[in-house]
Each structure stands twice: as C-alpha cells, then as structure tokens.
C-alpha positions as CSV (number, residue, x, y, z in Angstrom):
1,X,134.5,31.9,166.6
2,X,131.2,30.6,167.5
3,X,128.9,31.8,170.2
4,X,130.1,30.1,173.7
5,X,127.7,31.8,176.3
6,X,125.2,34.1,175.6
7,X,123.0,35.9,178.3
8,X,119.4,36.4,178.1
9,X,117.5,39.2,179.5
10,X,114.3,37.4,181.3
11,X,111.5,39.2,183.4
12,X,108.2,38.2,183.7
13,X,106.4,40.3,180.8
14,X,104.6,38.9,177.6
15,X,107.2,39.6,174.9
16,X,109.8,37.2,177.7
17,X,108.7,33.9,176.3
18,X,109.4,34.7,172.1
19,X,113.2,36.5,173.5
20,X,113.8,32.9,175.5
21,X,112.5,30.9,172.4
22,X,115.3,32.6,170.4
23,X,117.8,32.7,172.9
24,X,117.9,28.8,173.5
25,X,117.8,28.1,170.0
26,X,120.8,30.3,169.2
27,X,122.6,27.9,172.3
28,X,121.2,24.9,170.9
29,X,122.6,25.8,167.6
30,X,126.0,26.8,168.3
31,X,126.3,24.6,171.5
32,X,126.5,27.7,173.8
33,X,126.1,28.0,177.5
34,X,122.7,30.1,178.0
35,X,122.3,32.4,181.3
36,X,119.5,33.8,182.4
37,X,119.8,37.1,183.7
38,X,116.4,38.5,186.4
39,X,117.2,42.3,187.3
40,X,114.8,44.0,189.9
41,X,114.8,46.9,191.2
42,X,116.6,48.6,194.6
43,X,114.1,49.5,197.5
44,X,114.8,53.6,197.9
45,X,112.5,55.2,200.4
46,X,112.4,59.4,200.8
47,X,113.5,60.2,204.6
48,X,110.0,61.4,205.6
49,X,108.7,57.9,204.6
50,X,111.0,55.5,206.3
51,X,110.3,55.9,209.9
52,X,106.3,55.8,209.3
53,X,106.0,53.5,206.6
54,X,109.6,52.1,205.6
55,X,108.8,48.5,207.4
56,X,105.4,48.1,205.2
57,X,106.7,49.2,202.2
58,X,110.2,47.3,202.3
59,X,107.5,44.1,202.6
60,X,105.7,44.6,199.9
61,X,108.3,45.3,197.4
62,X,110.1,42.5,199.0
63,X,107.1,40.0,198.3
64,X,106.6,42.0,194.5
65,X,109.9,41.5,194.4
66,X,110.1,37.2,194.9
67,X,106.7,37.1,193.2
68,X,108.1,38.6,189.8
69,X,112.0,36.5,189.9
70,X,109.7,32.8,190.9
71,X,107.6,33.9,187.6
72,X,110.7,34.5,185.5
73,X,112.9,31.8,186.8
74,X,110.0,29.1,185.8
75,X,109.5,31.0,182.5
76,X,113.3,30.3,181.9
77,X,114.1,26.7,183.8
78,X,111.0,25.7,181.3
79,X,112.6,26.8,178.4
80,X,115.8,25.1,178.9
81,X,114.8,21.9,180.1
82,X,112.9,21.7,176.8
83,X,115.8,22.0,175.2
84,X,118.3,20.7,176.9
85,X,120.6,23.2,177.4
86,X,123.6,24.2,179.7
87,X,122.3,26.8,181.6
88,X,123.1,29.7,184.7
89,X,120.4,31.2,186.4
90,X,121.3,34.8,188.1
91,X,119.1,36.8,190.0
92,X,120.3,40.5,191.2
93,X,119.5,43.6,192.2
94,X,120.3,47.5,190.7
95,X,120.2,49.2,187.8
96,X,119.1,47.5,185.2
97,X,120.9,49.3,182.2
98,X,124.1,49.3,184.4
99,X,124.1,45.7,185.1
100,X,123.3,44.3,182.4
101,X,126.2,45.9,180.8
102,X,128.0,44.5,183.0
103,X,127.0,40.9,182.7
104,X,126.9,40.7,179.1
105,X,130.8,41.7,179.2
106,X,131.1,38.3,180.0
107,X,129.3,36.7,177.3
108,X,129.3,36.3,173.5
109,X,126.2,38.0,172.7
110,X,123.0,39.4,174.7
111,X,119.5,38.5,173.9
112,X,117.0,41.2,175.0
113,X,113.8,42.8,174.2
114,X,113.0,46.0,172.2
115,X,112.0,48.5,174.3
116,X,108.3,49.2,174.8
117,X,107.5,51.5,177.2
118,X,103.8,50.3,177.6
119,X,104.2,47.4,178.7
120,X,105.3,48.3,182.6
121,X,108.3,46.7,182.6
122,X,111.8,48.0,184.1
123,X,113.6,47.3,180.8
124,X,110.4,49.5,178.8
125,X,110.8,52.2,181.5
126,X,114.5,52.4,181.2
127,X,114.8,51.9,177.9
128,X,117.2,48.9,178.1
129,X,117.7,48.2,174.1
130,X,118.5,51.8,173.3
131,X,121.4,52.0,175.9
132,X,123.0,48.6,176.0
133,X,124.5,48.6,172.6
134,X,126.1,51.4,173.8
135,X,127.3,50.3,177.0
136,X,127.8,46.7,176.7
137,X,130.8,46.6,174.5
138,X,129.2,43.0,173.5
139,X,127.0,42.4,170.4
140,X,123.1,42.9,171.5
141,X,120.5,40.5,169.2
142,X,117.4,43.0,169.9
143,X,114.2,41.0,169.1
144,X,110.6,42.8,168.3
145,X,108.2,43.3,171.5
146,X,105.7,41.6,169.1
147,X,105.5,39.2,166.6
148,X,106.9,35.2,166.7
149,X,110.0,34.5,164.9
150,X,110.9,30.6,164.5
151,X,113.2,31.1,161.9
152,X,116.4,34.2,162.6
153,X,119.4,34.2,160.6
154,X,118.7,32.2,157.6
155,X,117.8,35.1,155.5
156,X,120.2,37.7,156.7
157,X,120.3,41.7,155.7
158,X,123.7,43.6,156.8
159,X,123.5,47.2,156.7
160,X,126.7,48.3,155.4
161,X,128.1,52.4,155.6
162,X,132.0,50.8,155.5
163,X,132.1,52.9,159.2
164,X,133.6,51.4,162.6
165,X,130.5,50.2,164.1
166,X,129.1,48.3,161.1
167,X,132.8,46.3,160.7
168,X,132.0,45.6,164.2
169,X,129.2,44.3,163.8
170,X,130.2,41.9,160.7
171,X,132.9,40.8,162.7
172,X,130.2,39.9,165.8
173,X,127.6,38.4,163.4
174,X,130.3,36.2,161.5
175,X,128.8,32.9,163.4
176,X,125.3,33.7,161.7
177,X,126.4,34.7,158.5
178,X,128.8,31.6,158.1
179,X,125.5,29.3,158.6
180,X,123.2,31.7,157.1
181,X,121.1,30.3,153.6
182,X,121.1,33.9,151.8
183,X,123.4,36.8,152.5
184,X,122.9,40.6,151.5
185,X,125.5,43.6,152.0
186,X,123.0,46.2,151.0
187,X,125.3,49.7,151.0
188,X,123.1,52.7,150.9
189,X,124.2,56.1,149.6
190,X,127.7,55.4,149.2
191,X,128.8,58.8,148.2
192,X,128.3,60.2,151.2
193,X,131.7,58.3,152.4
194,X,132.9,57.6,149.1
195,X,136.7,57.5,150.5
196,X,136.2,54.5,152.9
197,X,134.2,52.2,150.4
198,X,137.2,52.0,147.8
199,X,136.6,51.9,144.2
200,X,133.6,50.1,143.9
201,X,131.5,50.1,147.4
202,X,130.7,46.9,148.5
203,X,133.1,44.8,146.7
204,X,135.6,45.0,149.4
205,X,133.4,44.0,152.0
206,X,132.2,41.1,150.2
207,X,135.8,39.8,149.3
208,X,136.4,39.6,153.1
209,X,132.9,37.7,153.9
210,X,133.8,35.3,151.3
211,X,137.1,34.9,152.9
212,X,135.3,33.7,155.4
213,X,132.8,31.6,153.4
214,X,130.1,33.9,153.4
215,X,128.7,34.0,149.9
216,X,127.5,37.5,150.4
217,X,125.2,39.5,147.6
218,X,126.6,43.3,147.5
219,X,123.7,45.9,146.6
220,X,124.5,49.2,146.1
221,X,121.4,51.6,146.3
222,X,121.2,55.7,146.2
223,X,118.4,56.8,148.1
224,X,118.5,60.5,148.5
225,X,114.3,60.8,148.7
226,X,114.6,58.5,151.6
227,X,116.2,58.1,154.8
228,X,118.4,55.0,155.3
229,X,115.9,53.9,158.2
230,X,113.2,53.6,156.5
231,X,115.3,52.2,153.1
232,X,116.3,49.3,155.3
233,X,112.7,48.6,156.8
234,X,111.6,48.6,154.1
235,X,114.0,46.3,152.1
236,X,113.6,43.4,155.3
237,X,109.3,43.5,154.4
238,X,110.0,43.4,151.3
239,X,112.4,40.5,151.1
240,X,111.3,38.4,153.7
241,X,114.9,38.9,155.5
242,X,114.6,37.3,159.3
243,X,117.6,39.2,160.8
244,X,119.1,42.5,160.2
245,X,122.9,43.1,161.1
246,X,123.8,46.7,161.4
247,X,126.4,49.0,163.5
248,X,124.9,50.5,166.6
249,X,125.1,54.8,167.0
250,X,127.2,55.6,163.9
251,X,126.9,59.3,165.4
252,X,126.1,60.3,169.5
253,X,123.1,59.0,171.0
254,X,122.2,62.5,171.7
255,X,122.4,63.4,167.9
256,X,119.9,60.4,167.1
257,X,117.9,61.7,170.0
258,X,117.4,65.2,168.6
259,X,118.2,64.9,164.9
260,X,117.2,61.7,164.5
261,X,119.0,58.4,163.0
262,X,118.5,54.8,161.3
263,X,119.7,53.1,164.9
264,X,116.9,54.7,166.8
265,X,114.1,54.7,163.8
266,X,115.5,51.1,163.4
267,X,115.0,50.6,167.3
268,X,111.2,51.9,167.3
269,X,110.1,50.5,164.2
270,X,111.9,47.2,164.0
271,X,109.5,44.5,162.5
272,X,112.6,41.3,162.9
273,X,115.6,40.8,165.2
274,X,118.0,43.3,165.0
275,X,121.8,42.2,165.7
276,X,123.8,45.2,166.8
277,X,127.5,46.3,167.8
278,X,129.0,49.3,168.8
C-alpha cells in the first residue's frame, strides 16, 4: 500500500529545509497528502515569578513564540507550492515528543530530523528521533542533521536480524523497496538467532520480497570483530546505499542507553536517511 499522508516535522532550524526537500518528494512520488507539523513549547512560569514578572515574560515567549511558527510556516508553504502538493499546515502547542506521536498515528510515515543537540532546537533538546520510533507506532524516515540528499530510496540497504521490529520495518518500507533500482538484505551474524532465520538465513526473507516484486540481494556476513553498528555504517559508505531500512530498539531503550546498540550508534552516526519501525 503506498504512502497516502505523511507528516513532516518543520521548525525553523538549518537542517528544516533538506527534511522538507525529502518529505515533498516522497508525496510527490507516491501522490501523498503532506502535513506540516510546527510544535512549540508551553509557557510554565515558577510561582515566585508570576506575579512580578509573569505578564513580561508570557509576552515575550508569546512574540518568540509567532516569530519562530511565521519562519517555519513560509519555510514549508515554499516548499509545497514548488511542488505542488496537497498539503495541511498545523501549528500546536506541548510536548514535542508526546505530540508528535500522536500526530504521526494518523499518517503513513513521519519525516523528522536526527537529533542534534547543538543546534538549540526543541526536537535536539528532547531528543525527538531517539524516542519517536518508539512511541509513534508509525514508521519514522530519520534524515542526517547534515549533508544533502537528492536521491533516497534508489539504492536501498535493509538491515535484516529475522526479529519483530525489522519484519516491521520491511513491511513499512515495502512502497520504497517496490520502486527501489537495487535492493540488499544484508543479515549479520546469523548464529546468534539461528532458529528464526530457517535453514539458510536470508533466503526466506528474500522469497517473501520477491513475492512482492522486490528483487532483493540476500548477503549473509559473520562479524564477530565488529559490532553490527558500525558493520552497517560502514557497508552504506562503502556501497553508496541512499537509504537504510532497519527495525527500531530490538532490545529496551534503556539497554541501548547503557550497554549500548546498533539503533542508537546508528542514530548518532547516521551518514543517509534512516527508515525505522518499531
């Protein structure tokens, strides 16, 4: 099923303009509804500043407030009269990770940036891309804080451990793969879940992509000097992939936080688009 609406995070920082570039040509492509989603950020004042300086402050965030949704809501009405689209403007207030969860719900896919938590934005401060796969219960297309990217999904990598999130994500992605030039299943040390890849990892997989008319290449590769983070990385420079497609948390967030994992090495270190489910 192809993409029919797909929401866009938008704010008024540098990396906005290369997420919105992707974003509308994604809805160009697959003739999809685009919205535009501005989050900002709820007014709370401490009770021994309200009655002295609540008035002032609530002003100026109010005016910070309008300055930074007229920036973003140019930044996005430009890129979709350009091309054309059918488009939704929505401008709210709250928590950003919380609501944008809950708005992408209601799409096919969400567009947002990688977290980058110099840049002084809300998403970089609450570190939007490593919580919404999570939450969103939507596929997330996660695209580099720097670097410009005019061609994603022609040259396609799929990370592929035969666990629940990466058939998610496969299942999500189908719409790219379907159109994509060059498919690769690249399975990774498949002995460590021997039992859930059948006889000969890979093959299954790649009979049910071809079901679907995904002429998929199946690579198996044992990599016990290197961690499957840094495998993949390295496979997506060295192959000139545009887009990776891999499963989102295979373990807790809070194991990846203290042990460490390929979805958050994968999240810091990302150097193309990353399509995610969880």
């Amino acid at each position: 099923m192809p993409f029919k609406d797909i929401l866009v995070h938008v704010d008024d920082g540098a990396a906005c303009s290369q997420r919105l570039e992707i974003a509308t040509r994604l809805a160009t492509t697959y003739g999809a509804h685009l919205i535009g989603l501005h989050v900002g950020l709820p007014l709370h004042l401490p009770g021994a500043i309200a009655p002295d300086l609540g008035g002032e402050v609530a002003r100026l965030h109010a005016q910070y407030r309008a300055q930074s949704s007229a920036a973003a809501r140019a930044i996005f009405e430009h890129a979709v009269q350009l091309a054309g689209l059918s488009n939704e403007w929505r401008d709210v207030t709250g928590d950003i990770v919380d609501t944008m969860a809950m708005h992408a719900r209601y799409a096919d896919l969400a567009v947002i940036g990688q977290t980058d938590e110099d840049d002084g934005s809300l998403a970089g401060a609450h570190r939007l891309s490593d919580h919404l796969p999570l939450l969103a219960g939507t596929p997330v297309l996660v695209v580099p804080a720097v670097g410009h990217y005019p061609v994603v999904g022609e040259k396609v990598l799929v990370a592929w451990n035969a666990g629940r999130e990466a058939r998610r994500a496969v299942s999500d992605a189908m719409p790219i793969l379907a159109r994509a030039r060059q498919v690769v299943v690249m399975v990774i040390n498949p002995n460590e879940g021997a039992a859930s890849h059948g006889e000969v990892p890979g093959a299954d997989i790649g009979l049910h992509l071809a079901r679907h008319g995904v002429t998929a290449v199946c690579e198996t590769i044992q990599a016990d000097d290197i961690d499957v983070g840094n495998m993949l990385l390295s496979r997506v420079s060295d192959e000139g992939v545009d887009l990776l497609v891999m499963g989102a948390y295979g373990r807790s967030r809070f194991r990846e936080v203290i042990l460490g994992g390929a979805t958050r090495q994968i999240l810091g270190q990302m150097t193309v688009p990353v399509f995610m489910s969880h």
